[in-house]
C-alpha positions in Angstrom: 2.6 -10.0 34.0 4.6 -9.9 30.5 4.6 -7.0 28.4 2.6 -6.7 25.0 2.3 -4.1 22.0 -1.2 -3.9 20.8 -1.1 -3.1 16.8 -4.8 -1.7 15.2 -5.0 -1.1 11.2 -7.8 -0.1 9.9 -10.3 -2.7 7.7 -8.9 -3.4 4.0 -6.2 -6.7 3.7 -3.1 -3.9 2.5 -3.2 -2.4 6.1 -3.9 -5.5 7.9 -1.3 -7.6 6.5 1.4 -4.6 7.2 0.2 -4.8 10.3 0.9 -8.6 11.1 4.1 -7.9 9.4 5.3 -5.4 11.8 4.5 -7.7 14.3 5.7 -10.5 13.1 9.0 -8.7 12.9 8.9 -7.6 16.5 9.0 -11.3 17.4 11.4 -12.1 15.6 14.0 -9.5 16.9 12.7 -9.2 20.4 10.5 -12.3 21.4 9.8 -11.4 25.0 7.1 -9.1 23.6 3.7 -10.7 22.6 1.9 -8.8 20.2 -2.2 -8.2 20.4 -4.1 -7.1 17.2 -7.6 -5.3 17.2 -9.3 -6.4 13.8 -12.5 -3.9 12.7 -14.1 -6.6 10.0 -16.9 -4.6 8.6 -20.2 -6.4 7.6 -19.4 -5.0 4.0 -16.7 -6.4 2.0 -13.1 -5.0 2.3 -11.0 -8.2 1.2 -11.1 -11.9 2.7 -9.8 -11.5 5.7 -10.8 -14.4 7.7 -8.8 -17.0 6.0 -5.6 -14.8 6.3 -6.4 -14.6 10.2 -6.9 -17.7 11.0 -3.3 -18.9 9.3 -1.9 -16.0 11.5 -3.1 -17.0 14.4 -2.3 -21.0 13.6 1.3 -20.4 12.8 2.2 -17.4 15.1 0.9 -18.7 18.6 2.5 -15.2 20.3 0.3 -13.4 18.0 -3.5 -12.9 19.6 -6.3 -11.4 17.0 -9.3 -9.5 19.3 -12.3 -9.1 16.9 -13.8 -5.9 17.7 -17.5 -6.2 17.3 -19.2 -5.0 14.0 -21.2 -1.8 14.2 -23.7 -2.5 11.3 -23.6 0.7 8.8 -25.8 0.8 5.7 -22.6 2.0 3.2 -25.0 3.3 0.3 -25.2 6.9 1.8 -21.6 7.9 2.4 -20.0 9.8 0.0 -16.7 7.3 0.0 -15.4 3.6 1.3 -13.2 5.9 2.9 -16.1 7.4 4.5 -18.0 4.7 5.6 -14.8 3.2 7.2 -13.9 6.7 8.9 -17.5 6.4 11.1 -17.0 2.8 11.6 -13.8 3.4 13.2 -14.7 6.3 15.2 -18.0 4.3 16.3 -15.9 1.5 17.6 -13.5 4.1 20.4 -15.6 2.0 23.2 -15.0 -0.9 22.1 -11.2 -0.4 21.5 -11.3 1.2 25.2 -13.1 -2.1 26.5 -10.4 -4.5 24.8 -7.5 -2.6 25.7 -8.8 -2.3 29.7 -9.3 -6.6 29.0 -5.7 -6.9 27.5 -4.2 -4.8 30.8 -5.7 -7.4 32.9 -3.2 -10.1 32.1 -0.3 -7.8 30.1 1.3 -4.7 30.5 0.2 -2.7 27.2 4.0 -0.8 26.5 2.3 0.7 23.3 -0.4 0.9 21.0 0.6 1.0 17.5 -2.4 2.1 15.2 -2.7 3.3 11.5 -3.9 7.1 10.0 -7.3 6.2 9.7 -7.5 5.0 13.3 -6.8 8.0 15.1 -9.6 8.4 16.2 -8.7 5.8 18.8 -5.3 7.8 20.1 -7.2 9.2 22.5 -8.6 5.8 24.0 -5.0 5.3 24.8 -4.2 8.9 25.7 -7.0 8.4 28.8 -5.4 5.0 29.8 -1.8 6.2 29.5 -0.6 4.1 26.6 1.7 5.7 24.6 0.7 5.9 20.9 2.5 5.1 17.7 1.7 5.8 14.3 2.3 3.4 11.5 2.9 4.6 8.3 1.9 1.8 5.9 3.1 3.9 2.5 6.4 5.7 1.9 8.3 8.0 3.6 7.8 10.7 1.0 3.7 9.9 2.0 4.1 10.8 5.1 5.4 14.0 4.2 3.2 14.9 2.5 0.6 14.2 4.9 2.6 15.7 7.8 2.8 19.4 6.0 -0.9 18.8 4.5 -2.3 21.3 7.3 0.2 23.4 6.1 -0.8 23.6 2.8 -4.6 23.7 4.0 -3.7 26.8 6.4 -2.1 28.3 3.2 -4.3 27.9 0.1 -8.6 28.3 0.1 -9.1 26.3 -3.1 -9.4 22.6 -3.8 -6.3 21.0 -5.0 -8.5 19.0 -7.8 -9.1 23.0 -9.2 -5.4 24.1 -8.9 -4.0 22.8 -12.0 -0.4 23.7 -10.7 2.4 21.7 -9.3 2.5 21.5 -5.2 5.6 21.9 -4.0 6.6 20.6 -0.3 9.4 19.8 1.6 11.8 16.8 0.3 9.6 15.9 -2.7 9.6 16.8 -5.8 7.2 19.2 -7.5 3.6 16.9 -7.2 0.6 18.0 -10.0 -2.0 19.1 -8.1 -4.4 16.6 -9.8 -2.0 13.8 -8.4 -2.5 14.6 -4.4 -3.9 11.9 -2.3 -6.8 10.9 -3.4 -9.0 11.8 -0.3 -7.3 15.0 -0.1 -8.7 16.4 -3.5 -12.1 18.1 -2.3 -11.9 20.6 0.1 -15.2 20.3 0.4 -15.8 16.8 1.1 -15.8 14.8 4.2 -13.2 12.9 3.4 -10.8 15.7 3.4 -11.9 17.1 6.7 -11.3 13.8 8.4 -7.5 13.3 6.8 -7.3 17.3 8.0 -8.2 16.5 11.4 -6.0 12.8 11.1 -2.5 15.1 9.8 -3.1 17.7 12.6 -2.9 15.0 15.0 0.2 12.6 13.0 3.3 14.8 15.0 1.5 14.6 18.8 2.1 10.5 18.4 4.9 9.3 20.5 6.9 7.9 16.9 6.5 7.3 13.6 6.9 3.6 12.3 7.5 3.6 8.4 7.3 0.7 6.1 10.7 1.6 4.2 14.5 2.0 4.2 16.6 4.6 4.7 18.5 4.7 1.2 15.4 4.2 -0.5 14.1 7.7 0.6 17.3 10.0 2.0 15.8 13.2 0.6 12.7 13.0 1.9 13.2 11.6 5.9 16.2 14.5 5.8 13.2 17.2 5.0 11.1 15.2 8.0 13.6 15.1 11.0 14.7 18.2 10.3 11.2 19.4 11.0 10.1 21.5 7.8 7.4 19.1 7.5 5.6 20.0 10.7 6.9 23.7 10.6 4.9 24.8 13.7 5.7 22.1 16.0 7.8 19.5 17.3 8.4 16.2 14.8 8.3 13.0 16.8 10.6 9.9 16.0 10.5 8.4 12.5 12.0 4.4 12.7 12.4 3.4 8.9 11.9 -0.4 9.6 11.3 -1.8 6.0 11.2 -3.1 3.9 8.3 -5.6 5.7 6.5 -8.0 2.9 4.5 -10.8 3.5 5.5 -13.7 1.8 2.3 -14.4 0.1 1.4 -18.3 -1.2 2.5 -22.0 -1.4 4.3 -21.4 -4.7 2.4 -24.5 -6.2 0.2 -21.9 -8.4 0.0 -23.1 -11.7 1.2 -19.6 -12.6 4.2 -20.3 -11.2 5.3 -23.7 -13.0 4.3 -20.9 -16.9 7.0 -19.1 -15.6 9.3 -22.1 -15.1 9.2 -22.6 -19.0 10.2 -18.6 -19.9 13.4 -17.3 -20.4 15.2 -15.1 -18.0 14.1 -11.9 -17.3 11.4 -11.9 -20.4 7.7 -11.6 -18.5 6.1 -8.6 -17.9 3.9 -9.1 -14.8 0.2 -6.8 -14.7 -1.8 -6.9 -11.5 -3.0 -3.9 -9.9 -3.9 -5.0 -6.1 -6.7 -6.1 -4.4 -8.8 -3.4 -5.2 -7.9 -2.4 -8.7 -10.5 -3.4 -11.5 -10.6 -1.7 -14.9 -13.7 -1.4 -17.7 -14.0 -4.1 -20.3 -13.6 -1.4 -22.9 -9.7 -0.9 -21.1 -9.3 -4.0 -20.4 -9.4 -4.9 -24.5 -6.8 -2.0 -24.5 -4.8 -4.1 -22.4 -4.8 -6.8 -24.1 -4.2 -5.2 -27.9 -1.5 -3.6 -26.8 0.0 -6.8 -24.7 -0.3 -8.3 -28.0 1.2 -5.8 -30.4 4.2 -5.4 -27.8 5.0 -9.1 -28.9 6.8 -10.0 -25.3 5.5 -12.3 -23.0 3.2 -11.4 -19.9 1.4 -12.4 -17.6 -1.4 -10.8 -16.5 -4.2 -10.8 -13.3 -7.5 -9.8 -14.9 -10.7 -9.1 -12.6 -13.9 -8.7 -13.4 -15.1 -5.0 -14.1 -16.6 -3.2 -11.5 -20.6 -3.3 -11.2 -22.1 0.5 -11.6 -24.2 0.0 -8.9 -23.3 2.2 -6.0 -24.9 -0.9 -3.6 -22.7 -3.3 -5.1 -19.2 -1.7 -4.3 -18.7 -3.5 -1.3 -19.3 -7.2 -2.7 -17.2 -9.7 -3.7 -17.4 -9.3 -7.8 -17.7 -12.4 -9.6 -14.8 -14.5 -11.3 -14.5 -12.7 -15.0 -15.4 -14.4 -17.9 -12.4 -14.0 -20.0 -13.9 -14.8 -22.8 -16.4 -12.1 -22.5 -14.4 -9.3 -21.6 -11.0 -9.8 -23.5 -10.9 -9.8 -28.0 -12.3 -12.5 -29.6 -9.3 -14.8 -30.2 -6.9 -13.0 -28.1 -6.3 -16.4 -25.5 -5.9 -17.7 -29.1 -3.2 -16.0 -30.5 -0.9 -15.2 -27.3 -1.0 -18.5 -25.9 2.5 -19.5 -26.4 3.6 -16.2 -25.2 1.4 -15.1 -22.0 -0.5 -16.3 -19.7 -4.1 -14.6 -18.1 -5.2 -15.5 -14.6 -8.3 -14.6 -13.0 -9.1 -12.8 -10.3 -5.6 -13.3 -8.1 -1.8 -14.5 -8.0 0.4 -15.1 -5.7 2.3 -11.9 -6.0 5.7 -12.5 -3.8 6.1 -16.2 -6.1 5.9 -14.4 -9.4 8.1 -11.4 -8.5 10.9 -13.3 -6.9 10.5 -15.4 -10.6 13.3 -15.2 -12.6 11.9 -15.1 -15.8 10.3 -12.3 -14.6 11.8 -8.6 -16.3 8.9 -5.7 -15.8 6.2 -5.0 -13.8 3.3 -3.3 -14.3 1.7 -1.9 -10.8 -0.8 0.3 -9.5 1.1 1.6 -7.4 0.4 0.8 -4.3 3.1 1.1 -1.6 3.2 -2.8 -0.6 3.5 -3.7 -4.2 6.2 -1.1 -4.6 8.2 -2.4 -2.0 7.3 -6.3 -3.6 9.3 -5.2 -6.5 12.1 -3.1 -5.1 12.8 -6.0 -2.8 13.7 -8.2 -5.2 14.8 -5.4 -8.1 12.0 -5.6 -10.9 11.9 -2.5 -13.2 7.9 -0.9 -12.8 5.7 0.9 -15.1 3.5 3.0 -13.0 -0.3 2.9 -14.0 -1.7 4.5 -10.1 -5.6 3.7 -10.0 -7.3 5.1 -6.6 -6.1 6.6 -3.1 -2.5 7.6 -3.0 -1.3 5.9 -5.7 -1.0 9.0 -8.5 1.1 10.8 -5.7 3.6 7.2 -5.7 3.7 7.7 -9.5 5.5 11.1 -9.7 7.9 9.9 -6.4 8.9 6.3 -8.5 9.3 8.5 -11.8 10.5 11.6 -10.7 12.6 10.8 -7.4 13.4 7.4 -7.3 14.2 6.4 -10.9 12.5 3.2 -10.8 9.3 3.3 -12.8 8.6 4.7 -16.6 5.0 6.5 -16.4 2.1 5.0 -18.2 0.6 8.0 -19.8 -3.6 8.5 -19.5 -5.7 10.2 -22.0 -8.2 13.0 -20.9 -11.0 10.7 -18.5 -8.3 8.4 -17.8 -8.5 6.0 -20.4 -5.0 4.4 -21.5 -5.3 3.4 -25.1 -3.6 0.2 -26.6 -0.7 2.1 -28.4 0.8 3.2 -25.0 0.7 -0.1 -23.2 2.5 -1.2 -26.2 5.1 1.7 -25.9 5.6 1.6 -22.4 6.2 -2.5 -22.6 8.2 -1.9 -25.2 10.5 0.5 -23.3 10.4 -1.2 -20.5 11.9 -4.1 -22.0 13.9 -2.8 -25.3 14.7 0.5 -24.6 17.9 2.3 -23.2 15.2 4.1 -20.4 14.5 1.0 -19.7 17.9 -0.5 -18.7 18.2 2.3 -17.0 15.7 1.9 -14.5 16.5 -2.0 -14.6 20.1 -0.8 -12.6 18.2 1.3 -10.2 16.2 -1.4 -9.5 19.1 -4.2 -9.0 20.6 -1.0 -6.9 17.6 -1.1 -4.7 17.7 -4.9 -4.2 21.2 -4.6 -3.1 20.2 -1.6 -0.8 17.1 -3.3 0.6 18.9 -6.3 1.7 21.8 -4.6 3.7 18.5 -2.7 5.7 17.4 -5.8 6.9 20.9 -7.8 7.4 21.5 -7.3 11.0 23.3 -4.6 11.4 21.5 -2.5 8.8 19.6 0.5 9.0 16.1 -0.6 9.4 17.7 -3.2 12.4 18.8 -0.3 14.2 15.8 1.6 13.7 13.7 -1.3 15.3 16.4 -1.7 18.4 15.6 1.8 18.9 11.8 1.7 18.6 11.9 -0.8 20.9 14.0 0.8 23.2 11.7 3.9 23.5 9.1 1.3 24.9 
């Protein structure tokens, strides 16, 4: 019998594809393994999934997908996505139990590597004997965060969305209250008590995978492994393995061959995930201040979300630029940026070298995008923990300029403007530009192979 790891992220593409990465990466480094990956697709939309799949599974033959059967859930009354996906995951335990007692039949299952919202199935492995890992598919200074979150629970009785103060925990620096992780906000809601009950269980894991590199977050792992994260119990393993990005399209985008005709280092790139839509009221915003900035850009528009709580789970339509950006604005910028619609091929245009600034959401895998190939961020977080990566990039890392919100989050045209501006002009922003071609240099030795995040995968796989 040969010997497989079983991987399970939770539904949404972000988690799915760090998922495939991890385990394309295993392969890579130690192909005896084969690797087995649960996939939850929900009946209600979470990102295209079956396209990426099937590639996977057409160019990665030692990768196997197992699609665990949908449990049909009407979304409209939970409180959250987050919600919804929380029951659906907890719904599915049997079926997880059924495919990993089908998998044993033909492999020996050495570990089951899941994400935090699956935790729920850690103890489906626990009864069979698999040993469980847990991925951490944001930052190091994430996961401590979530690791001392019972900490702070056990030590406060109001909401942190009513604290206005900063939260101070170990290895970070001081976070506003207001910029928590999203789903950790309410104290009231559901969402909270499932992240409570997902954190309590993060340190009984046999190891903690990250999606990082050591030099990228020194303070923060330090504060982990020396256990003031967890203060009231035993820390397991934390591998740093990152940083793990998917290489994302053909490169025979059309965006791509714009770029081919701008000067070095002179784009500024906006696109804010998968998930990230904005009004058409900010979206004009956008583009005023794009345009009064006078550099060049270009910039992934989507079309703005429906206000129908039933309609949060589809697949929104392509936008109608001309509709939701100023009259004349495709006009008047056409010789200096470029607007696509909907989606670009991310990896392509940040590897560009006419590329010189990004503007990001936030969101870890775009983080580590950038800081793989050493483009300078301005940091405009939308949803989940993205507020939190803001203060870290600012504050800690040194690699992102803050794009400041007016009260009910609104970002008028004048800042975009500012922040482009100093992003490309300004002495802060050459600053930041050194981190970043620091961070490139640092990234790179991580994954040579005899770097950091090397050794932290021998050793991962050596605990197996």
């Amino acid at each position: 019998m040969g010997t497989t790891i079983v991987l399970y992220p939770s539904p949404g593409m972000g988690h799915l594809i760090s998922m495939v990465e991890l385990g394309k990466l295993i392969l890579k480094h130690h192909p005896s393994f084969s690797i087995n990956i649960l996939t939850l697709i929900p009946s209600f939309n979470t990102g295209t999934t079956a396209a990426y799949v099937h590639r996977i599974s057409a160019t990665f033959p030692a990768i196997t997908f197992h699609h665990l059967p949908d449990i049909p859930l009407d979304p409209s009354p939970y409180p959250s996505m987050e919600a919804t996906i929380f029951d659906l995951i907890r719904r599915s335990n049997q079926n997880v139990e059924h495919t990993l007692l089908s998998i044993s039949q033909s492999s020996n299952i050495n570990a089951l590597i899941i994400d935090l919202f699956c935790m729920p199935a850690k103890f489906v492995a626990s009864n069979l004997n698999i040993p469980v890992y847990v991925f951490s598919t944001s930052g190091a200074c994430c996961l401590a965060q979530l690791l001392y979150f019972p900490t702070l629970h056990k030590n406060t009785n109001i909401s942190f969305k009513d604290m206005n103060t900063l939260i101070h925990s170990p290895g970070l620096p001081p976070i506003p209250s207001s910029d928590m992780v999203g789903p950790l906000l309410d104290r009231n809601s559901s969402d909270y008590t499932d992240f409570l009950e997902f954190c309590i269980q993060y340190p009984n894991s046999a190891g903690i995978i990250v999606n990082t590199f050591e030099s990228l977050e020194p303070k923060v792992l330090k504060a982990i492994r020396n256990g003031e994260c967890v203060p009231d119990g035993p820390t397991p393993p934390v591998y740093c393995i990152g940083p793990l990005v998917a290489e994302g399209g053909d490169g025979s985008h059309d965006c791509l061959n714009w770029l081919d005709l701008q000067p070095k280092g002179s784009v500024v790139y906006l696109c804010f995930g998968s998930l990230g839509v904005f009004s058409s009221d900010q979206l004009k915003e956008i583009a005023k201040g794009l345009e009064m900035s006078g550099h060049r850009f270009l910039w992934v528009v989507r079309t703005p979300p429906s206000n129908k709580k039933e309609d949060r789970f589809l697949k929104p339509p392509e936008p109608d630029l001309d509709l939701l950006l100023p009259d004349g604005f495709l006009d008047r910028t056409k010789d200096k940026g470029l607007v696509v619609k909907t989606w670009a091929p991310q990896v392509p245009v940040l590897c560009h070298e006419s590329i010189g600034g990004f503007v990001t959401h936030c969101g870890w895998n775009s983080v580590l995008e950038a800081v793989r190939v050493g483009v300078p961020m301005v940091a405009w977080p939308l949803y989940a923990e993205q507020r939190f990566n803001k203060v870290v990039l600012v504050e800690d890392m040194k690699l992102a300029l803050p794009m400041d919100e007016l009260e009910g989050g609104r970002v008028p045209s004048t800042e975009v403007e500012r922040r482009v501006r100093q992003l490309m002009e300004s002495e802060e922003g050459k600053a930041i530009r050194e981190v970043a071609a620091m961070m490139k240099k640092e990234a790179a030795i991580a994954m040579s192979d005899t770097g950091s995040s090397r050794v932290a995968l021998s050793k991962l796989v050596a605990s197996w």
